[in-house]
N, CA, C and O of each residue as an XYZ file, in Angstrom:
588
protein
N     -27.552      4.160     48.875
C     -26.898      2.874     48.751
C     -27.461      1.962     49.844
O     -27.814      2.309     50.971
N     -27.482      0.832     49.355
C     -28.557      0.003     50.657
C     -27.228     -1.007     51.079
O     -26.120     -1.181     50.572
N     -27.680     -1.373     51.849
C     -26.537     -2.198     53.184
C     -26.321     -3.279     52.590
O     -25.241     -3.851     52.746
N     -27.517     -3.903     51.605
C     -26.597     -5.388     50.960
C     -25.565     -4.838     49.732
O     -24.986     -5.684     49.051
N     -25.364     -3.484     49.485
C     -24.636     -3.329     48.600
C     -23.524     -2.738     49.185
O     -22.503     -3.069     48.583
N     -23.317     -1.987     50.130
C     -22.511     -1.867     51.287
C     -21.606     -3.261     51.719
O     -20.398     -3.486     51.798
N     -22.922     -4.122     51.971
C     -21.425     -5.756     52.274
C     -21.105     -6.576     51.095
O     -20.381     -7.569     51.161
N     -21.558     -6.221     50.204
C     -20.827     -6.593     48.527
C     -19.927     -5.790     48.593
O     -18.949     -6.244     49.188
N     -19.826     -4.827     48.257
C     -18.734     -3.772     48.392
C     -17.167     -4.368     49.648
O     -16.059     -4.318     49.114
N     -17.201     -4.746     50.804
C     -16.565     -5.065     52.053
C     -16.513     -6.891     51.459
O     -15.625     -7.653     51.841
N     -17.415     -7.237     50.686
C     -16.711     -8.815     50.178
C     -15.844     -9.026     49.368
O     -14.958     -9.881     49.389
N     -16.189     -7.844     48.237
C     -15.319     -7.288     47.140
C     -13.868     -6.630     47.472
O     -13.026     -6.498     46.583
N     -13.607     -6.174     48.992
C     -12.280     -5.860     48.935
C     -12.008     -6.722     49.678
O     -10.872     -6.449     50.065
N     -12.557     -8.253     50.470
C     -11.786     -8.825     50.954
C     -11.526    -10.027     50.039
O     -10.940    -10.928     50.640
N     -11.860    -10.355     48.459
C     -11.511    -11.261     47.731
C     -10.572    -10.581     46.964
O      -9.903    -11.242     46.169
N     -10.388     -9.316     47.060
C      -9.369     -8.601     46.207
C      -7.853     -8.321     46.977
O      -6.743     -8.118     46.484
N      -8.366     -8.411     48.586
C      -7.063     -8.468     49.038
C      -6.508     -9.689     49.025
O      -5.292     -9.687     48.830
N      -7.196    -11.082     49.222
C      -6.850    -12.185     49.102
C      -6.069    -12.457     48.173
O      -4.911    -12.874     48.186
N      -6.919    -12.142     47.172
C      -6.192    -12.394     45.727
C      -4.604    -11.788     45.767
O      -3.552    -12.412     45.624
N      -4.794    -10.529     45.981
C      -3.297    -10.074     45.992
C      -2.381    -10.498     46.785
O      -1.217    -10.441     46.389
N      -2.718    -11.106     48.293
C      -1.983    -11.671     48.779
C      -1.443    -13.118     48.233
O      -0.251    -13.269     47.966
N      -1.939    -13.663     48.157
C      -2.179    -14.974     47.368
C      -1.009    -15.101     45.990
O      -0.120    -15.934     45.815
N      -1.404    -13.985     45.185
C       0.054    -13.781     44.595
C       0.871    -13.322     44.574
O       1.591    -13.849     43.726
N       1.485    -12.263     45.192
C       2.544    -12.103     46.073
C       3.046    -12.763     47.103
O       4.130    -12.367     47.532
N       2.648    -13.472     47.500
C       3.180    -14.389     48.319
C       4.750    -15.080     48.488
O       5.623    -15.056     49.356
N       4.589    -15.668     47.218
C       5.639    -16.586     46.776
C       7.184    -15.384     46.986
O       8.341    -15.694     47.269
N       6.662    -14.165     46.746
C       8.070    -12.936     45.945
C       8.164    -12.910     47.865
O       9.172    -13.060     48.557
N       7.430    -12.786     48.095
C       7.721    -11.849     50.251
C       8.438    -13.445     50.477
O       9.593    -13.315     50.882
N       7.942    -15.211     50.277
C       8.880    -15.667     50.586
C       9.762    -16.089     50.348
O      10.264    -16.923     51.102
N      10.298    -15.748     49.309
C      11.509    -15.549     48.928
C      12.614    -14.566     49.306
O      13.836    -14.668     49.415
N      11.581    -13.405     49.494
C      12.279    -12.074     50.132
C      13.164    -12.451     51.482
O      14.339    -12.200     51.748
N      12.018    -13.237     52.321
C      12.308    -13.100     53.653
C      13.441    -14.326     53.649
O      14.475    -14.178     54.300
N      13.229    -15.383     52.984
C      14.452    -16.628     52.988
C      16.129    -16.225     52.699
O      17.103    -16.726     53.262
N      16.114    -14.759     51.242
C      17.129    -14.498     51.351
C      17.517    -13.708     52.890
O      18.471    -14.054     53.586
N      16.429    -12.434     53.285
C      17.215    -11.660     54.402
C      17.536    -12.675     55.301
O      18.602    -12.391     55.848
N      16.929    -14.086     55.824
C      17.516    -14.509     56.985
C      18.215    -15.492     56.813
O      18.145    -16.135     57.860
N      18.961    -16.082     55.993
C      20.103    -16.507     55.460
C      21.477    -16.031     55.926
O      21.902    -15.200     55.124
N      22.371    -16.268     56.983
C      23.741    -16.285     57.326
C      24.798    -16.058     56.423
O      25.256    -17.041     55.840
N      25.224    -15.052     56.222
C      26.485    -14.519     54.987
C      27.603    -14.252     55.847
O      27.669    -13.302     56.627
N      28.620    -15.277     55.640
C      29.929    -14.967     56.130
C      30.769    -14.142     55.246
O      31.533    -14.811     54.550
N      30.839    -12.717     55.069
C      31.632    -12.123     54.111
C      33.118    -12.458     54.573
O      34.006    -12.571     53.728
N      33.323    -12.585     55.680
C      34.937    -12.798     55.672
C      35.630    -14.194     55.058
O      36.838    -14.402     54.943
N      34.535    -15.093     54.697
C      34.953    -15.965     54.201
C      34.516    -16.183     52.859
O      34.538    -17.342     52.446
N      34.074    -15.152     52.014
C      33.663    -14.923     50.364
C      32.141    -15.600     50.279
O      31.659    -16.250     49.352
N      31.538    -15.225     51.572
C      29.822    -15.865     50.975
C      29.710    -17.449     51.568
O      28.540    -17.827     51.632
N      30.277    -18.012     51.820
C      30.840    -19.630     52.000
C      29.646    -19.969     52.739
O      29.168    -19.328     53.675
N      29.178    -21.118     52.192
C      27.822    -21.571     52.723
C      26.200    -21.229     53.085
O      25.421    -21.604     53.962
N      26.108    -20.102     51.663
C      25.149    -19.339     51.399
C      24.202    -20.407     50.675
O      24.529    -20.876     49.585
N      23.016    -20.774     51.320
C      22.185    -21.491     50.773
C      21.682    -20.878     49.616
O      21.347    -21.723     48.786
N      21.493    -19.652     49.233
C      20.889    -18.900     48.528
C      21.550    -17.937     47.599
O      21.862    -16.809     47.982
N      21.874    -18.562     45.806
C      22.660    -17.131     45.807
C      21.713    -16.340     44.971
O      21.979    -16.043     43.806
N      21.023    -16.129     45.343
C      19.872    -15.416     44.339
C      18.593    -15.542     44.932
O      18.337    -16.314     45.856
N      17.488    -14.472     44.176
C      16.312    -15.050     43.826
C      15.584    -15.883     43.214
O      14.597    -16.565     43.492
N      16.642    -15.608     41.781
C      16.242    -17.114     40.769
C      16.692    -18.644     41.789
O      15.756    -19.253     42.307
N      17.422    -18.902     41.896
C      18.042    -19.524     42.672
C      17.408    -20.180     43.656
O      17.389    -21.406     43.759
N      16.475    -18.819     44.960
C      15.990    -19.729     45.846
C      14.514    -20.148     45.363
O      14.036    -21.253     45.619
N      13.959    -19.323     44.763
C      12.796    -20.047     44.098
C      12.946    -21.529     43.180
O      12.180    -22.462     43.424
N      13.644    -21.601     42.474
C      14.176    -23.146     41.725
C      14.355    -23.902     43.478
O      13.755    -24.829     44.023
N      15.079    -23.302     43.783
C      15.520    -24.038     45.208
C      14.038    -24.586     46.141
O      13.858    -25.766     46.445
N      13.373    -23.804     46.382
C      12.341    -23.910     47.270
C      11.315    -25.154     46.893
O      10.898    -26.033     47.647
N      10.971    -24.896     45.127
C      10.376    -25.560     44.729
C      11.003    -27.234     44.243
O      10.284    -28.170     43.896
N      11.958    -27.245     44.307
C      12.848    -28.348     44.052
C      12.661    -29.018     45.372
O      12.335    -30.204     45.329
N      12.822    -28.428     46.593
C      12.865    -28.926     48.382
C      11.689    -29.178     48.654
O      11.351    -30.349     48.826
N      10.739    -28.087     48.765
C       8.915    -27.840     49.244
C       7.964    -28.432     48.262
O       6.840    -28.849     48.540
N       8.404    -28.430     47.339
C       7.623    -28.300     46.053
C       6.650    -26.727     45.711
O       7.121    -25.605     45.896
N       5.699    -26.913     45.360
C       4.960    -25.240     44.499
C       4.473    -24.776     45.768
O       4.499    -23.591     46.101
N       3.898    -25.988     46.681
C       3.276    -25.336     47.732
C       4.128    -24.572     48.557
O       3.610    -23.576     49.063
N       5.664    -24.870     48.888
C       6.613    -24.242     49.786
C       6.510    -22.348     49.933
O       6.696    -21.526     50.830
N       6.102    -22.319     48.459
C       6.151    -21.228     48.438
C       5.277    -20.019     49.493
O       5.442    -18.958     50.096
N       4.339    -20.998     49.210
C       2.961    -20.153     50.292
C       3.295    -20.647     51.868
O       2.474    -20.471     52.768
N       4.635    -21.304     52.097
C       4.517    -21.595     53.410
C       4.364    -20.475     54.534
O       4.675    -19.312     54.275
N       3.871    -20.850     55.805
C       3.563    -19.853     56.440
C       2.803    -18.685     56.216
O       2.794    -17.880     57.147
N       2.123    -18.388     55.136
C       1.198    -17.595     54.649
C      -0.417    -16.889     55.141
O      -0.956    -15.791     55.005
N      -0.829    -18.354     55.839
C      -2.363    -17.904     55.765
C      -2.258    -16.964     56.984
O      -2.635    -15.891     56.512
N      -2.074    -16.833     57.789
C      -2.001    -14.961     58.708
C      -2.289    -13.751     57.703
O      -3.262    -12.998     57.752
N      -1.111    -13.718     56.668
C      -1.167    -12.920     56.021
C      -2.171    -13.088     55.277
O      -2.617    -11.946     55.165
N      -2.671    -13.610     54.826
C      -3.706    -13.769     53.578
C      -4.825    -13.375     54.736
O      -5.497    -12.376     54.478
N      -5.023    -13.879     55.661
C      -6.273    -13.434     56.611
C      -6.158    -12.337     57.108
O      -6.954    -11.947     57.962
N      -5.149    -11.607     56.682
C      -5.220    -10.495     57.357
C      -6.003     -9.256     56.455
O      -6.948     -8.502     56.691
N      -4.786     -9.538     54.920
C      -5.309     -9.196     54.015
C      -6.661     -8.409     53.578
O      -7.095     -7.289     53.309
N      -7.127    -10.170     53.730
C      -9.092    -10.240     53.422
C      -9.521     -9.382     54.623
O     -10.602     -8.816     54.460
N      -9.033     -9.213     55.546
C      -9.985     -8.286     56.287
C      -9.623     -6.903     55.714
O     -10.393     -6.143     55.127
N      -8.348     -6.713     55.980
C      -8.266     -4.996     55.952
C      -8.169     -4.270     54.916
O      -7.827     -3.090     54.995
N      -8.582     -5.130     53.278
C      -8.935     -4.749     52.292
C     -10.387     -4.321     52.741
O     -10.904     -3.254     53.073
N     -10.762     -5.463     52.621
C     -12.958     -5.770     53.448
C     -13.150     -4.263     53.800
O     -13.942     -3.547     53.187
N     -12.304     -3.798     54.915
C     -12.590     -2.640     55.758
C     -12.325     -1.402     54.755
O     -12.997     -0.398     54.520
N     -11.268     -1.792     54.326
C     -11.083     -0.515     53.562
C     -11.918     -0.316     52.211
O     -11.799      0.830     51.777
N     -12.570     -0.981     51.596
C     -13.634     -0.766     50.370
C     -14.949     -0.361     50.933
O     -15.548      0.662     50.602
N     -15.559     -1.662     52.236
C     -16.474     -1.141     53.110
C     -16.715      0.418     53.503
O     -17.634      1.220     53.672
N     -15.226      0.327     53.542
C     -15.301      1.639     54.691
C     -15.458      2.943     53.558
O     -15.888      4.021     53.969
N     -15.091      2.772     52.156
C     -14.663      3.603     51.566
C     -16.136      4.132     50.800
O     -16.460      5.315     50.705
N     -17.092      2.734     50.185
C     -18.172      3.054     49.915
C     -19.005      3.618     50.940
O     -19.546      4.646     50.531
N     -19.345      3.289     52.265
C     -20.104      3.792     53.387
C     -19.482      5.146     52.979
O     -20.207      5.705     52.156
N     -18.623      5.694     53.217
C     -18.144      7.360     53.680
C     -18.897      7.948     52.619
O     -19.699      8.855     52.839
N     -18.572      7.241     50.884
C     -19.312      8.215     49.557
C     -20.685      8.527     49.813
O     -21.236      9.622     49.700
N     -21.370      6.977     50.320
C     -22.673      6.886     50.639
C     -23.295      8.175     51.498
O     -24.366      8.732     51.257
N     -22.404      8.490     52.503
C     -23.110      9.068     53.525
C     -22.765     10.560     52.801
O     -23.739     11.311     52.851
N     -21.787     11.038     52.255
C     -21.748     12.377     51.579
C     -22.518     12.287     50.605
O     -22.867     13.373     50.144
N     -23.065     11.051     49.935
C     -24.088     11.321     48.879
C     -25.498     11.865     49.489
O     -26.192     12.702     48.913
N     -25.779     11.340     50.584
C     -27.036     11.496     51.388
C     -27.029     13.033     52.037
O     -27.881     13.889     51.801
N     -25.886     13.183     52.898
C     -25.484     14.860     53.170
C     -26.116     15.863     52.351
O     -26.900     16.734     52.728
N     -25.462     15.530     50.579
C     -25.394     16.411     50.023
C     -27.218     16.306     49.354
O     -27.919     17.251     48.996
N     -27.457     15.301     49.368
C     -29.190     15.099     48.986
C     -29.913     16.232     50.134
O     -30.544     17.248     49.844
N     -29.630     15.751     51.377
C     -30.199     16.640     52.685
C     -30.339     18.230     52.224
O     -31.382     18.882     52.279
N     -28.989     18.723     51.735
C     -28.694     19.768     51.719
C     -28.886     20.513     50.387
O     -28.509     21.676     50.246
N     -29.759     19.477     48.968
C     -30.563     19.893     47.721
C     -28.887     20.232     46.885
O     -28.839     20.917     45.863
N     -27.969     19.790     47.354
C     -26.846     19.554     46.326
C     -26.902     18.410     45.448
O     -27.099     17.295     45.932
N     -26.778     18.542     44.427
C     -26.470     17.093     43.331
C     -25.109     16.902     44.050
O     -24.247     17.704     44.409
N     -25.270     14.979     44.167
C     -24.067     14.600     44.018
C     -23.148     14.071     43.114
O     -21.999     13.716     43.377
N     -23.620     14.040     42.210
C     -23.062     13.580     41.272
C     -21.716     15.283     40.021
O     -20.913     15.242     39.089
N     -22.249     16.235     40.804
C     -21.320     17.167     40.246
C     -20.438     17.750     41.335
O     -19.327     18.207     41.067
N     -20.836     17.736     42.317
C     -19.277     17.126     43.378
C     -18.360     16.141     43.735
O     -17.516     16.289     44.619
N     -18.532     14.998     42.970
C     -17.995     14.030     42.985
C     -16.213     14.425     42.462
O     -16.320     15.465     41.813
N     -15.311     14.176     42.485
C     -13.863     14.452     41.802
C     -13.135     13.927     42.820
O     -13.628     13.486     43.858
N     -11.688     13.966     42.494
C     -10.377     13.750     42.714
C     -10.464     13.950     44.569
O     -10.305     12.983     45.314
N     -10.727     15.304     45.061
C     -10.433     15.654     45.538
C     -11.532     14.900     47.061
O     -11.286     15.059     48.257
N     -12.357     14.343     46.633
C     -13.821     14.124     47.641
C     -13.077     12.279     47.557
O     -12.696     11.526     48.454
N     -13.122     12.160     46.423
C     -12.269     10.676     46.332
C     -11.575     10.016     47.051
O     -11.642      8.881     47.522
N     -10.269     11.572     47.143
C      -9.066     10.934     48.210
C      -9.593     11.216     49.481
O      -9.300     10.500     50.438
N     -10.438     12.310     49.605
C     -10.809     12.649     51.356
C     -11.141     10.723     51.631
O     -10.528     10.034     52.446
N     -12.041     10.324     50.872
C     -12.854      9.269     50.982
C     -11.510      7.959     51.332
O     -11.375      7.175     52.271
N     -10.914      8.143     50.424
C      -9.736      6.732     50.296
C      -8.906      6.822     51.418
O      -8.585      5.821     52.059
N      -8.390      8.402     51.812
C      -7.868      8.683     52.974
C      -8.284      8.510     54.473
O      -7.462      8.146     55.314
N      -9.976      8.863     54.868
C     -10.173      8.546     56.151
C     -10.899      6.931     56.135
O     -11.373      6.537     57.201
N     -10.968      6.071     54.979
C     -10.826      4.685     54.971
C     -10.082      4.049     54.826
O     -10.192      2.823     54.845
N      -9.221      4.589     54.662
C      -7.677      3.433     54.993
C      -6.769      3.797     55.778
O      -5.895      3.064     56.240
N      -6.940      5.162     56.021
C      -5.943      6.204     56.910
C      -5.119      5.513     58.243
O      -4.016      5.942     58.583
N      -5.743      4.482     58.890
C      -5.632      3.696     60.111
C      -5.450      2.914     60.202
O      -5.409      2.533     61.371
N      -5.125      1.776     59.002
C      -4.543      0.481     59.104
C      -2.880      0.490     59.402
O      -2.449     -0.255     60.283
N      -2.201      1.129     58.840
C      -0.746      1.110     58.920
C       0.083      2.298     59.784
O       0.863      3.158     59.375
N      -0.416      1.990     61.181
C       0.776      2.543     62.285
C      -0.161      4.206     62.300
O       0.481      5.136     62.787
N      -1.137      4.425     61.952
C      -2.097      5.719     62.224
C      -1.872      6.566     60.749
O      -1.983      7.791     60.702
N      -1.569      5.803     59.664
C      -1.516      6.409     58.446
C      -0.155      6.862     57.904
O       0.852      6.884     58.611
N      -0.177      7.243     56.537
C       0.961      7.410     56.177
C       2.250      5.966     55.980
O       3.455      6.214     55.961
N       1.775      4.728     55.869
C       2.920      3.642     55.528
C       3.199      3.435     56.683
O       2.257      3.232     57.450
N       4.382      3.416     57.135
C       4.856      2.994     58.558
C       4.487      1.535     58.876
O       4.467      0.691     57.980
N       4.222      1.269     60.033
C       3.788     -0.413     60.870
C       5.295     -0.772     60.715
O       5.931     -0.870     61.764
N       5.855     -0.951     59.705
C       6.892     -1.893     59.824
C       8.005     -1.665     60.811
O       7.723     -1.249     61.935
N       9.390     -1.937     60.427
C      10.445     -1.771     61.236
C      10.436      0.133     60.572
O       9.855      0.664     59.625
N      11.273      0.601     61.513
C      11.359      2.570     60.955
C      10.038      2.995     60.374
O       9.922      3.875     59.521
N       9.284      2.467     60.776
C       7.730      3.527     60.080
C       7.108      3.418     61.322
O       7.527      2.679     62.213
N       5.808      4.353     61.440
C       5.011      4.782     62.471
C       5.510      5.846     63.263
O       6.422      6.510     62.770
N       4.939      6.250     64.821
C       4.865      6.790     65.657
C       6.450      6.909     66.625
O       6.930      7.932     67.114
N       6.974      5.566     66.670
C       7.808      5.381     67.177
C       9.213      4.949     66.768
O      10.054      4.347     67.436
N       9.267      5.372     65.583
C      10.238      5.028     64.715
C      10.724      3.585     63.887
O      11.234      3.424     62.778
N      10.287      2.547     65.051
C      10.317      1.240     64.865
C      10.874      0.825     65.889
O      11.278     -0.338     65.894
N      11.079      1.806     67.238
C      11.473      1.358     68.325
C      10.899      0.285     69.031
O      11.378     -0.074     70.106
């Protein structure tokens, strides 16, 4: 595999993370508008800007207009594009270099290829973005509980 196909590969997962960020967007801010929204239960909800999802989206876009939605966004979207980038980059380089291994060593690679060489591959290229693997980063995930 040659290196300009290597950074096609690392452009290709950072327009694919974009993309996904890009549309999801709108659902995380909505997500986050309901959690930080003030609910007085002792007083039946009373002065809940938000009673819904349907709700705050009509809402948002009625206030912000279409763009509101993506407010505060581009972090995330830049973050995205990179650590997709890294992780496709990273994922073709690793096949690459077991394809070459196994050339060294007069194995076909193409009949070791499966499931199992796949995930090794998907696993030590993405293994390290989120809190040292396994999900986590957020609040209660990682190393430290979310302490």
């Amino acid at each position: 595999m040659t290196e300009s196909v290597k950074w096609k590969d690392g452009v290709a997962g950072s327009l694919s993370g974009l993309g996904t960020r890009i549309t999801v967007s709108p659902l995380d801010v909505i997500k986050i508008r309901l959690q930080l929204q003030v609910v007085r239960h002792d007083q039946g909800g009373v002065g809940v800007k938000y009673r819904g999802a349907a709700h705050a989206l009509s809402r948002v876009i009625k206030e912000e207009g279409i763009l509101g939605l993506w407010k505060g966004s581009m972090t995330a979207e830049l973050l995205w594009a990179g650590y997709t980038g890294l992780h496709f980059g990273g994922y073709y380089s690793l096949q690459a270099a077991l394809d070459q291994l196994e050339r060294t060593n007069g194995q076909s690679s193409s009949s070791s290829r499966g499931v199992s060489r796949d995930s090794l591959c998907g696993g030590v290229a993405g293994g390290g973005g989120k809190g040292g693997g396994g999900g986590g980063g957020g609040k209660g995930g990682g190393r430290d509980g979310g302490r």
